[in-house]
C-alpha positions as a Python dict, from the first residue, in 0.01 Angstrom:
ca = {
    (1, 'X'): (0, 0, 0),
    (2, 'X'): (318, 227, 90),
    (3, 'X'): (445, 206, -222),
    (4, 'X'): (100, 270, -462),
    (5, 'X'): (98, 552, -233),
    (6, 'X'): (375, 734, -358),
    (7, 'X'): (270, 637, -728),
    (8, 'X'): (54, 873, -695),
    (9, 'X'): (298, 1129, -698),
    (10, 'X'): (378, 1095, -1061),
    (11, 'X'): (-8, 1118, -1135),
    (12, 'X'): (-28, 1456, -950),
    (13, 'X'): (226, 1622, -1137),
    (14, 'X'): (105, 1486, -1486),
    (15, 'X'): (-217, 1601, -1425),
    (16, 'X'): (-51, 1911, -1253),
    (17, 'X'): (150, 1960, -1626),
    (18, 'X'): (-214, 1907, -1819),
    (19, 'X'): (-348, 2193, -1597),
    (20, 'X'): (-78, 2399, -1591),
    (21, 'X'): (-1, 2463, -1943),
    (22, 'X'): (-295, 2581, -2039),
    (23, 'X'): (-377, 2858, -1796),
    (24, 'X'): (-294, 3162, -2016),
    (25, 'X'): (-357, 2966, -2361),
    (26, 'X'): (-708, 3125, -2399),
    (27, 'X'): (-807, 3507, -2249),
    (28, 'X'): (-1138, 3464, -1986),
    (29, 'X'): (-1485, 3453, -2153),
    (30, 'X'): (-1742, 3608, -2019),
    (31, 'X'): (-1864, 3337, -1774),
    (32, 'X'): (-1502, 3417, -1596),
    (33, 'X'): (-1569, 3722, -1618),
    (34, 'X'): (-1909, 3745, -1463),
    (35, 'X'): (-1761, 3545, -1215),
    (36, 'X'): (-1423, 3753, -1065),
    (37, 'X'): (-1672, 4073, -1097),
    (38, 'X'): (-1911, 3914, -865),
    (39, 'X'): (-1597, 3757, -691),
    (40, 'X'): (-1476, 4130, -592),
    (41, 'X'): (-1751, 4282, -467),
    (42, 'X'): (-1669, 4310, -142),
    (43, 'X'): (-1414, 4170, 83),
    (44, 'X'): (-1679, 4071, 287),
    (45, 'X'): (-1829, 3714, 271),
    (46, 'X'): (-2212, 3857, 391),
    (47, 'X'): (-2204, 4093, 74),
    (48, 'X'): (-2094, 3884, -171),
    (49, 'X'): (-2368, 3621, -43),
    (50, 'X'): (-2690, 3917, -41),
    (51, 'X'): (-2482, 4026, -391),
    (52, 'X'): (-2550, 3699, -559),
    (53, 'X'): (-2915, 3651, -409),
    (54, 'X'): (-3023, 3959, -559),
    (55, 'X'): (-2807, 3943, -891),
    (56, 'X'): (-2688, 3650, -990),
    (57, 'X'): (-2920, 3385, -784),
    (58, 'X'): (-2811, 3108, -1061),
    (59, 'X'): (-2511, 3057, -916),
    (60, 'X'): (-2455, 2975, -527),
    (61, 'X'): (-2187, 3196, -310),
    (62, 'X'): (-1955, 2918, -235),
    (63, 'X'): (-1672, 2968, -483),
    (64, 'X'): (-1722, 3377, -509),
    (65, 'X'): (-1640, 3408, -162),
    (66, 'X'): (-1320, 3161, -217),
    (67, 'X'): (-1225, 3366, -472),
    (68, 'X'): (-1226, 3692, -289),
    (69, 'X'): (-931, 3638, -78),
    (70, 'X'): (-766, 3468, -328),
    (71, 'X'): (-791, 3682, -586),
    (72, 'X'): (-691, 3968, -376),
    (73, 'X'): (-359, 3779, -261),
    (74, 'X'): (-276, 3769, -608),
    (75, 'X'): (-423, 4130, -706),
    (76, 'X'): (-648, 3965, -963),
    (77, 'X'): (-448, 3875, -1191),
    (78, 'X'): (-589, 3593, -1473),
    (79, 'X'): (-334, 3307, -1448),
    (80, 'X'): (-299, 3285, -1097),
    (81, 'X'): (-698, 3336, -1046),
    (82, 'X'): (-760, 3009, -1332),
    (83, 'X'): (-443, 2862, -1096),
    (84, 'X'): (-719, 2859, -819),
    (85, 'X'): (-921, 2629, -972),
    (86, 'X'): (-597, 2387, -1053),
    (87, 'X'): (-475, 2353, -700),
    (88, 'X'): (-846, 2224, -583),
    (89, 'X'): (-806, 1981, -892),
    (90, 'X'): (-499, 1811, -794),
    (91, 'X'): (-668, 1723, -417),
    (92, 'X'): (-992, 1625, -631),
    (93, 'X'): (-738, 1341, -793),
    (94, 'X'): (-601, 1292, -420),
    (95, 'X'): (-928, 1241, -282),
    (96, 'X'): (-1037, 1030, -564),
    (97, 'X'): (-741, 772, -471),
    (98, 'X'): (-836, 799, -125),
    (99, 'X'): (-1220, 740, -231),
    (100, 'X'): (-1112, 468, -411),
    (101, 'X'): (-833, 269, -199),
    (102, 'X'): (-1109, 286, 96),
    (103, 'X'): (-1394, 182, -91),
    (104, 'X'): (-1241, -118, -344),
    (105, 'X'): (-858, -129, -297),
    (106, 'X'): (-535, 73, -312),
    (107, 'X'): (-489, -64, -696),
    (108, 'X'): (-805, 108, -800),
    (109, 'X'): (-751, 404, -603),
    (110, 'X'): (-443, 481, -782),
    (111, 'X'): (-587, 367, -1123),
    (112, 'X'): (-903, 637, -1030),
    (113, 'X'): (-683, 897, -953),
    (114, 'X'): (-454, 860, -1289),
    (115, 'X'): (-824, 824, -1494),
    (116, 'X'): (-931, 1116, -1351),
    (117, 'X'): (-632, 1348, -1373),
    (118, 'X'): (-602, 1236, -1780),
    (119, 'X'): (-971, 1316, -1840),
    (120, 'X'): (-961, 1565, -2144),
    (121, 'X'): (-1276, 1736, -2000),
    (122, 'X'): (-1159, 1750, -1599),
    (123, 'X'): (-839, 1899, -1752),
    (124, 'X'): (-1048, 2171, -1929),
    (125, 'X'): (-1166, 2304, -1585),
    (126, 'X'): (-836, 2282, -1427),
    (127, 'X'): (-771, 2569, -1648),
    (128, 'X'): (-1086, 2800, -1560),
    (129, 'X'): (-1173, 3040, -1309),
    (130, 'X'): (-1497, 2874, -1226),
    (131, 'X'): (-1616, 2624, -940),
    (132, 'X'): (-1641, 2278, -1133),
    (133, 'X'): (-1292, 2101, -988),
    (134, 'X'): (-1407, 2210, -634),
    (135, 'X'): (-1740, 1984, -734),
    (136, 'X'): (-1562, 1707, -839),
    (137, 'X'): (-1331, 1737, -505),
    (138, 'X'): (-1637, 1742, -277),
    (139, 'X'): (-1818, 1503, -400),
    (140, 'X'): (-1519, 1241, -328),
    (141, 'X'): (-1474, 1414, -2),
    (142, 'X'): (-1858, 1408, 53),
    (143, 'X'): (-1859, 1013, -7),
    (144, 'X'): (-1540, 913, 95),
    (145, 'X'): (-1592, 1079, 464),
    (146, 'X'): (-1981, 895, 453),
    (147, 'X'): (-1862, 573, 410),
    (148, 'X'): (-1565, 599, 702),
    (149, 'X'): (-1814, 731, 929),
    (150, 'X'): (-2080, 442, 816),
    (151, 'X'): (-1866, 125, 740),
    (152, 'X'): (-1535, 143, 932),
    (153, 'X'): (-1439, -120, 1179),
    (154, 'X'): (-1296, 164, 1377),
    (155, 'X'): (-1499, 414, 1540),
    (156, 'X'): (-1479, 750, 1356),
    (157, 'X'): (-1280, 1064, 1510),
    (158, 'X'): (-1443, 1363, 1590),
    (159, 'X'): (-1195, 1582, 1274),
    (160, 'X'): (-1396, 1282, 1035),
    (161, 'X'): (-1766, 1359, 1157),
    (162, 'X'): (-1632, 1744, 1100),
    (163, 'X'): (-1550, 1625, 722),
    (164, 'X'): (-1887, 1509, 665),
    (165, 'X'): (-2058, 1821, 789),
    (166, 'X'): (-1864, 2079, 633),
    (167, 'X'): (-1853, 1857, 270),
    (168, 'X'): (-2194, 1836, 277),
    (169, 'X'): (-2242, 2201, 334),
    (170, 'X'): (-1958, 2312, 87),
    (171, 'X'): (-2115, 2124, -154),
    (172, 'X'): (-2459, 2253, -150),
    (173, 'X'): (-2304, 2660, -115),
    (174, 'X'): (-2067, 2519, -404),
    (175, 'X'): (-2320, 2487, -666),
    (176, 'X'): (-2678, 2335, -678),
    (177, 'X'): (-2628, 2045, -874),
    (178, 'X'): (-2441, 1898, -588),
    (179, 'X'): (-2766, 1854, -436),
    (180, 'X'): (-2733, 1537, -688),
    (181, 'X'): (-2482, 1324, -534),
    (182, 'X'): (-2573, 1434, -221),
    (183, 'X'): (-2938, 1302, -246),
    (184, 'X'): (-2776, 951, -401),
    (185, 'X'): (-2625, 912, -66),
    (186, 'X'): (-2943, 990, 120),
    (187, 'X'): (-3136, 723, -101),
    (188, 'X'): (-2873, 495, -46),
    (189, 'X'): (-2852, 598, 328),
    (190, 'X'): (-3203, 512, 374),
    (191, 'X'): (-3220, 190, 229),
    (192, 'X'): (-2918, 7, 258),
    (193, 'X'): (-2680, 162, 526),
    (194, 'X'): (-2669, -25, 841),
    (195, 'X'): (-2919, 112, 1116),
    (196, 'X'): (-2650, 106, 1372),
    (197, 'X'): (-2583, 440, 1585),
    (198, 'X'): (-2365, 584, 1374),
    (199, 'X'): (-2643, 579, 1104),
    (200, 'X'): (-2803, 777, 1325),
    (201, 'X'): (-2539, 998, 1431),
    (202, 'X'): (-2506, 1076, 1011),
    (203, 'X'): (-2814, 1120, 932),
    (204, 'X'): (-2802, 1403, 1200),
    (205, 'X'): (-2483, 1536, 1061),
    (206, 'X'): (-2581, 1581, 740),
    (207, 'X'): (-2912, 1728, 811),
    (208, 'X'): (-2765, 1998, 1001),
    (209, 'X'): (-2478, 2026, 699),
    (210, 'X'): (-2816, 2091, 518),
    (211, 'X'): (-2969, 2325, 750),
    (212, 'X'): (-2621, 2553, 707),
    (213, 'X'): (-2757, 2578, 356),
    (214, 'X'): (-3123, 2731, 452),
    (215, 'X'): (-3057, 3074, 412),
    (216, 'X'): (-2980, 3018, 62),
    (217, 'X'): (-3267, 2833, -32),
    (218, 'X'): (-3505, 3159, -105),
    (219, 'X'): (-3191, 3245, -411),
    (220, 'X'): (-3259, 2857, -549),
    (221, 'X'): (-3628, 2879, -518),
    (222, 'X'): (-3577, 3202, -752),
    (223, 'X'): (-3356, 2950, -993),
    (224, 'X'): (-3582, 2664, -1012),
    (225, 'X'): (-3858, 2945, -1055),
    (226, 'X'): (-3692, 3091, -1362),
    (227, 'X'): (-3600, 2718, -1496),
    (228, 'X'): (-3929, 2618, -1541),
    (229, 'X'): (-4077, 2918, -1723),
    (230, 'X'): (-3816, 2939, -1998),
    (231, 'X'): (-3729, 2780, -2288),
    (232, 'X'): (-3360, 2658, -2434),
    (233, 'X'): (-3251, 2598, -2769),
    (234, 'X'): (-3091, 2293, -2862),
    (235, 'X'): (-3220, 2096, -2544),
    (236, 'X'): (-3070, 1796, -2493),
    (237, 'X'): (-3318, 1521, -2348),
    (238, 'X'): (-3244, 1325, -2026),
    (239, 'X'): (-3128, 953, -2191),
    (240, 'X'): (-2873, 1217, -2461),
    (241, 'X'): (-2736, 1383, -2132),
    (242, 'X'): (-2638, 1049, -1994),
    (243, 'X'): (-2488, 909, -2321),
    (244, 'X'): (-2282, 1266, -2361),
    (245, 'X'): (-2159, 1233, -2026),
    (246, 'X'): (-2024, 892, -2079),
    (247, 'X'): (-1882, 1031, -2407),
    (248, 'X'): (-1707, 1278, -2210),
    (249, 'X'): (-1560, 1101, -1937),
    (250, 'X'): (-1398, 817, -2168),
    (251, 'X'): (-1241, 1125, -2368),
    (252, 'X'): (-1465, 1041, -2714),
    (253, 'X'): (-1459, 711, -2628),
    (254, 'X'): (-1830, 588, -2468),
    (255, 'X'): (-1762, 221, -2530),
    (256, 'X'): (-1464, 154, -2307),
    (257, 'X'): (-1631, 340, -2002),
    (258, 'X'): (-1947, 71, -2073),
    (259, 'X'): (-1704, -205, -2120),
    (260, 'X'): (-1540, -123, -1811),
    (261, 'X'): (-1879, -53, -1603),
    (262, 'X'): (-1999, -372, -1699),
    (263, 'X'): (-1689, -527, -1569),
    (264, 'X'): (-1681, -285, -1263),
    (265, 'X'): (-2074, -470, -1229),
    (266, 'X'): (-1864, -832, -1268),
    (267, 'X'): (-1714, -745, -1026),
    (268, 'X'): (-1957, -596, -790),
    (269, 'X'): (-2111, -966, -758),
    (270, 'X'): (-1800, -1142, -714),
    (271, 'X'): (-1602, -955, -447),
    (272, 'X'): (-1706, -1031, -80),
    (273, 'X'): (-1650, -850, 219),
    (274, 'X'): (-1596, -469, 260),
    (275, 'X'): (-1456, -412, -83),
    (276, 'X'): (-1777, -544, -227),
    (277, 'X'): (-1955, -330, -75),
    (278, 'X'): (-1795, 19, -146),
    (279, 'X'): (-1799, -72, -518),
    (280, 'X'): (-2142, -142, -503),
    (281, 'X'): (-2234, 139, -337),
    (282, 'X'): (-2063, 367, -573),
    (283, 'X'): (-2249, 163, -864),
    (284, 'X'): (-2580, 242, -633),
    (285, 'X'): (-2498, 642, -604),
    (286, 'X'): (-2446, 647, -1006),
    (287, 'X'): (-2724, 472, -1077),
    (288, 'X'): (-2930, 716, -858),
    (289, 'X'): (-2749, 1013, -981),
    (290, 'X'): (-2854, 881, -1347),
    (291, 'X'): (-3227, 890, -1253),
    (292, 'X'): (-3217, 1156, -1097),
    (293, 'X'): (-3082, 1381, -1390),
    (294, 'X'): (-3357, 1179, -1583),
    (295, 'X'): (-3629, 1307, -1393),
    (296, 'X'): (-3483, 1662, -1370),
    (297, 'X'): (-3485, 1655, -1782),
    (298, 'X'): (-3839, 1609, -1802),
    (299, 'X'): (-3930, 1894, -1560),
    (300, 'X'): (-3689, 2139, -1584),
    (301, 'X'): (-3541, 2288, -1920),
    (302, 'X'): (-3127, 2286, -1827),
    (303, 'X'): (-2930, 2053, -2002),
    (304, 'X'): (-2783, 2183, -2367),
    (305, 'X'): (-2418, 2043, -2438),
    (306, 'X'): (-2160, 2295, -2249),
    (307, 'X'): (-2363, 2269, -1961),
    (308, 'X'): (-2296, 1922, -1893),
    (309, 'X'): (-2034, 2053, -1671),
    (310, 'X'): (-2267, 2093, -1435),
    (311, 'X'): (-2234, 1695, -1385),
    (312, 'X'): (-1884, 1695, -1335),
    (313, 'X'): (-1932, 1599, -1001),
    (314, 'X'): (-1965, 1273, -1116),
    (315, 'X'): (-1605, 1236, -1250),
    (316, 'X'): (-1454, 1116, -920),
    (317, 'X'): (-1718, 807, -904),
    (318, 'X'): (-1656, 722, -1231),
    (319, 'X'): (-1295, 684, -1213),
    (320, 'X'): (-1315, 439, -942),
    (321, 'X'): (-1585, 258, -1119),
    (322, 'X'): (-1364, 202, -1404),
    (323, 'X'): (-1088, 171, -1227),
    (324, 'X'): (-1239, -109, -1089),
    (325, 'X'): (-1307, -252, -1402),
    (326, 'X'): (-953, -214, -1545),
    (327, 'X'): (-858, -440, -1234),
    (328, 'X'): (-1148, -685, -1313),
    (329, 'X'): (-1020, -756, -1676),
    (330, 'X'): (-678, -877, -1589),
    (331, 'X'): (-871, -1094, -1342),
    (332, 'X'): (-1072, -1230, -1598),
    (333, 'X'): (-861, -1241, -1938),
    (334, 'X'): (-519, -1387, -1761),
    (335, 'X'): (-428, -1734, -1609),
    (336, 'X'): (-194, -1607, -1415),
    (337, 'X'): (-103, -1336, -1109),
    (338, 'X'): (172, -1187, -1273),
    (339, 'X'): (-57, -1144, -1611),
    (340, 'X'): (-311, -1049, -1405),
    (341, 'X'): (-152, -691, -1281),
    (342, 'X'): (9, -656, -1573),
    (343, 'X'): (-311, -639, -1807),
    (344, 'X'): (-500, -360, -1614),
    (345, 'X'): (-183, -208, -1624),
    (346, 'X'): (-154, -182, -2009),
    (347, 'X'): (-560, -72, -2013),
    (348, 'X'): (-484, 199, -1769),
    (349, 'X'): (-157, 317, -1949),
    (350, 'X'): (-365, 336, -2301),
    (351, 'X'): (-679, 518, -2168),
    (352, 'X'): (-403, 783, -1989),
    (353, 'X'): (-240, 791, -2326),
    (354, 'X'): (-564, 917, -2514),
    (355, 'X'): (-661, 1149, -2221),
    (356, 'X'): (-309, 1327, -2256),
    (357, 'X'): (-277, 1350, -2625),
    (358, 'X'): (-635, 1481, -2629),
    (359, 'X'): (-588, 1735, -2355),
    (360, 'X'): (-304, 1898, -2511),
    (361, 'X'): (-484, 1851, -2854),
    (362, 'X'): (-885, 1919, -2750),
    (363, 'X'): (-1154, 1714, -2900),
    (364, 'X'): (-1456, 1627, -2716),
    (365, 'X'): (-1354, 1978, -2565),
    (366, 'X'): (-1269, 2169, -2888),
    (367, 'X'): (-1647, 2349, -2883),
    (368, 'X'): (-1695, 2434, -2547),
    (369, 'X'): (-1685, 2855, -2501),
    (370, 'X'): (-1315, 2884, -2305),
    (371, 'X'): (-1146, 2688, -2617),
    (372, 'X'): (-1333, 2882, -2912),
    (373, 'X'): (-1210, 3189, -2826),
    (374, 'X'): (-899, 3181, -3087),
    (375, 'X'): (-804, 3587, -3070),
    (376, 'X'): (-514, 3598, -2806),
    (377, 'X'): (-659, 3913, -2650),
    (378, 'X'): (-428, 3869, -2283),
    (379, 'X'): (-89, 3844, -2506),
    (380, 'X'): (-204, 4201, -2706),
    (381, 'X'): (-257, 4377, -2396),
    (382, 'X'): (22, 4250, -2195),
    (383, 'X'): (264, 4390, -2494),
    (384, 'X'): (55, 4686, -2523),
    (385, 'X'): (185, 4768, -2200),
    (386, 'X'): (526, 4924, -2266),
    (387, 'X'): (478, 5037, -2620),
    (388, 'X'): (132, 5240, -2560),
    (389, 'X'): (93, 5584, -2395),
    (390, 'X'): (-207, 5732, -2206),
    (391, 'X'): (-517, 5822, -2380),
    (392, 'X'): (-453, 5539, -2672),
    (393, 'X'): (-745, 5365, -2798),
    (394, 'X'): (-711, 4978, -2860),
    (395, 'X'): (-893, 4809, -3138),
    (396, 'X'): (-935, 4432, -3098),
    (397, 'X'): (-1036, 4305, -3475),
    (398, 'X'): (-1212, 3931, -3391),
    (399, 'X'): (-1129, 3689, -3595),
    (400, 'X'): (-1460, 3582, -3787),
    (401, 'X'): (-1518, 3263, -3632),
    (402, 'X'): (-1545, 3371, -3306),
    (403, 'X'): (-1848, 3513, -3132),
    (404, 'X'): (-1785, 3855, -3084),
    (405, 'X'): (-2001, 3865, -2761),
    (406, 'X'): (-1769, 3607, -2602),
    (407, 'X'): (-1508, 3917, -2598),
    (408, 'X'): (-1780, 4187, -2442),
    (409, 'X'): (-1681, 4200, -2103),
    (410, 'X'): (-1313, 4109, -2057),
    (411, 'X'): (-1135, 4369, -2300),
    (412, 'X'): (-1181, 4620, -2018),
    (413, 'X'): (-1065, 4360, -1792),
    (414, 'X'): (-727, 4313, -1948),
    (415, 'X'): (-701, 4678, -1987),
    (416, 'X'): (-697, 4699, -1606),
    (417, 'X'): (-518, 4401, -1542),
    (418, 'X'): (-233, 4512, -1731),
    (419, 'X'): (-279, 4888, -1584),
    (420, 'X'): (-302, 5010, -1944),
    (421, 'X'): (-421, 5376, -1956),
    (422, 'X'): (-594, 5313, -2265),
    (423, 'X'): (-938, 5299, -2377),
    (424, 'X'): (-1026, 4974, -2606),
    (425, 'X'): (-1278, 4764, -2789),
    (426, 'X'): (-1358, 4455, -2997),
    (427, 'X'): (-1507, 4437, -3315),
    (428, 'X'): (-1587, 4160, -3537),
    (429, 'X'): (-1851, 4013, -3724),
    (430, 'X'): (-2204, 4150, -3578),
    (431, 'X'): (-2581, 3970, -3678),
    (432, 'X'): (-2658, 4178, -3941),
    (433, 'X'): (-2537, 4474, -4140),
    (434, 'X'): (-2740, 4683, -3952),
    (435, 'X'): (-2595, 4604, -3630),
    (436, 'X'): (-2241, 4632, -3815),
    (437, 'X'): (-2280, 4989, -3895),
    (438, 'X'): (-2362, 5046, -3580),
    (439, 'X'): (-2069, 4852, -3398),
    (440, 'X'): (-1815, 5087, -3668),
    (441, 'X'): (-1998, 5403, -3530),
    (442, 'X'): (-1964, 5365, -3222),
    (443, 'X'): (-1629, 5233, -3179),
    (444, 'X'): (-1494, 5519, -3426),
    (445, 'X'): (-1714, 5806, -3192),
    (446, 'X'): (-1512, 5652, -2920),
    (447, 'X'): (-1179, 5729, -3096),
    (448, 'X'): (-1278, 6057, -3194),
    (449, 'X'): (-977, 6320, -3368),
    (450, 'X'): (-748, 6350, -3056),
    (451, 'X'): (-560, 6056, -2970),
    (452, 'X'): (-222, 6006, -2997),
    (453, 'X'): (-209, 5616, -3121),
    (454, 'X'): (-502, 5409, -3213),
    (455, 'X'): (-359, 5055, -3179),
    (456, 'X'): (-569, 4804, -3421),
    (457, 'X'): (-476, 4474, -3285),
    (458, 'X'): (-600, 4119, -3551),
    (459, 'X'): (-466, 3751, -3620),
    (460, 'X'): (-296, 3753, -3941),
    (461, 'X'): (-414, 3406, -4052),
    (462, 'X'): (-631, 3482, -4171),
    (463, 'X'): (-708, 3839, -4119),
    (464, 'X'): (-1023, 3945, -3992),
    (465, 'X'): (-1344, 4061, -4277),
    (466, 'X'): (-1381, 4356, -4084),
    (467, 'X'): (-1046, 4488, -4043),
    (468, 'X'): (-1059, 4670, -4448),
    (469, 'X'): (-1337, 4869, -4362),
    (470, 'X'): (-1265, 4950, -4017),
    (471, 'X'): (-922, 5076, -4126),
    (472, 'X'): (-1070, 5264, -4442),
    (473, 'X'): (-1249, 5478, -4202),
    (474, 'X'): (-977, 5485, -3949),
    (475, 'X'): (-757, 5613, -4193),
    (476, 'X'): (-1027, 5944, -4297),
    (477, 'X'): (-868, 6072, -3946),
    (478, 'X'): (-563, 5932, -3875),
    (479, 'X'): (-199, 5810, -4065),
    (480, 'X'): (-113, 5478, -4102),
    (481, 'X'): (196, 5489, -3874),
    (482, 'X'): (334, 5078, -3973),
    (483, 'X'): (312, 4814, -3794),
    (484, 'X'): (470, 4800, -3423),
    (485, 'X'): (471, 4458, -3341),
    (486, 'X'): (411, 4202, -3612),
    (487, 'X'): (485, 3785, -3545),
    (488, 'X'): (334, 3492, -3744),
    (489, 'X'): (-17, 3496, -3572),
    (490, 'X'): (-72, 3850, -3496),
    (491, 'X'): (-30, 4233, -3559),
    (492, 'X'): (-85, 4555, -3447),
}
């Protein structure tokens, strides 16, 4: 056990590597964005929690007032703000191993942990300033500290009765959706936990972990409120959610996590003893979880594709289950013990494989909104910085696959983040003509006749449509002066 222990070393700092990389690749979208402004409201936790109940009620305070601190220790700053959401990930792939070695065995703990820090989409949110690692993390906290407190020989400590409370409220002021997995173990704490006095001494636990969340419940009233009176394009039923999920976890490839479930199920009915029972309670909570997001598809309108991250959660139960099913085959396809460790070893090593080459090339990730933003907009204004002087104006030109909305909010951002003393915009394609003539308008009444630069910032390859015509009329009131910094990708 000593030694899988320190395995896990090497899968931290892969998955550390996977994360890392990518944390200035893309500038913030707005959903960042939305989320440091609410973030920075206030210092205080007690505004930023009324500040979200009367603005922003979709979201709960959890992470915003994690942030706050945070953010101000590093003054804000984009990388180390995304870096937030890395360092929770790397204990979410800890916990997982410890979910896993204390449920089914130290082998699958380490194989979870390694399945979970190569999974293309877990890697995407290591890499963005929003809450969904920190669900992930809880949710093997949540279950983890459940079944010490339920199943161990030992009686609990107090510090581990303390883990189950403040999971299970973190979780629910983390985001609602945690109220999933959370209501899997109350199903499964109802009918198949022991009815000893610890059961007891849980159930009480809990409830009061849910009675911390109370004074939030008017704000998710409001959400579920909302929900059900509106209507979503592209809605994606209950049984396409489920399917989509599985496509996501196995990194594009839905057949190996079935293969492997139905061999986790294998060995669900074979093992004996306490092993046998964490697996299949972890089969039990998925199972729930699945019918629960069932139900929730038929009632309330929520699910399109990028919002599947709001399952996520689910990540650190999956690894184990397939981890578990990695360990199965070599049981079943070898005739002997050394074959026998060897073959999950070569299943584990492939699916790791596939998760790394398509984190650092995305695929089943390539269309969600932090990867289809394509205009480097936090590399223009950090060399903007020592080449511009105050009162320059700063025209981002979008390239014409990207939605120009996506760029609304955080050009102002980077303009303070990198203390420009410059004004700037974006412009790019707009709806209609209509609304084009408008967007060239504006941004060129913004400019006005008495600035010293006007920076016009675009991706060479290939250039922007916009960037003729926005020049043409740039050029009625101000010389072409060159070009200050031009590379392979970019120019202004």
């Amino acid at each position: 056990m000593q030694r899988l222990r320190w395995l896990l070393i090497p899968a931290l700092l892969l998955t550390f590597w996977l994360g890392a990389r990518a944390l200035d690749d893309t500038p913030l979208w707005n959903d960042e964005w939305y989320m440091i402004r609410d973030a920075r409201v206030s210092p205080s936790p007690l505004v930023i929690f009324n500040h979200l109940a009367r603005q922003n009620p979709w979201h709960a305070p959890g992470y915003f007032i994690l942030m706050n601190p945070w953010g101000r220790l590093t003054d804000w700053n984009p990388f180390a703000l995304r870096a937030l959401a890395l360092f929770i990930g790397l204990l979410a792939v800890a916990w997982t191993y410890r979910l896993g070695r204390d449920t089914v065995s130290p082998r699958v703990g380490l194989f979870a942990a390694l399945i979970l820090g190569t999974s293309e989409f877990f890697v995407h949110y290591l890499h963005e300033t929003r809450m969904y690692s920190l669900t992930v993390l809880l949710t093997a906290l949540v279950v983890w500290a459940y079944w010490r407190v339920v199943r161990a020989k030992r009686e609990p400590r107090p510090m581990m009765w303390l883990l189950l409370f403040l999971g299970t409220a973190a979780s629910l002021y983390t985001h609602y959706f945690m109220l999933l997995p959370l209501g899997a173990l109350a199903v499964y704490h109802l009918l198949l936990a022991p009815r000893t006095r610890r059961w007891w001494l849980s159930t009480a636990v809990m409830t009061l972990g849910g009675v911390v969340f109370l004074p939030q419940v008017v704000a998710f009233a409001n959400v579920l409120s909302r929900a059900t009176g509106r209507t979503l394009e592209a809605l994606m039923p209950g049984p396409d959610v489920l399917r989509y999920v599985v496509y996501l976890f196995g990194n594009g490839l839905p057949l190996l996590v079935l293969a492997f479930g139905v061999l986790a199920l294998v060995a669900a009915r074979r093992k004996r003893g306490a092993s046998g029972r964490g697996l299949r309670a972890l089969l039990f909570l998925v199972a729930v979880i699945a019918a629960i997001i069932l139900a929730i598809s038929v009632t309330v309108q929520v699910f399109v594709d990028e919002r599947t991250r709001y399952i996520i959660f689910i990540w650190s139960l999956l690894a184990v289950i397939v981890a578990a099913g990695m360990v199965e085959l070599g049981r079943l396809v070898a005739g002997n013990r050394r074959l026998a460790r060897l073959v999950p070893v070569v299943a584990l090593a492939l699916w790791a494989s596939i998760g790394v080459w398509n984190s650092l090339n995305p695929r089943v990730t390539a269309q969600l909104p932090g990867l289809t933003l394509t205009y480097p907009l936090q590399h223009v204004m950090r060399a903007l910085r020592d080449v511009h002087r105050p009162g320059d104006y700063i025209v981002n030109v979008i390239p014409d696959a990207d939605e120009l909305r996506r760029y609304g909010n955080n050009v102002s951002f980077y303009v303070q983040t990198e203390r420009l003393a410059a004004d700037s915009r974006a412009i790019g394609i707009a709806e209609s003509a209509e609304a084009q003539e408008a967007l060239y308008q504006s941004v060129m009444t913004e400019i006005g006749a008495g600035r010293a630069y006007v920076w016009v910032a675009y991706r060479t390859d290939p250039p922007p449509s916009p960037l003729p015509e926005f020049t043409d009329r740039l050029q009625e009131q101000y010389g072409m002066c060159g070009a200050v910094v031009s590379r392979p990708d970019r120019q202004f």
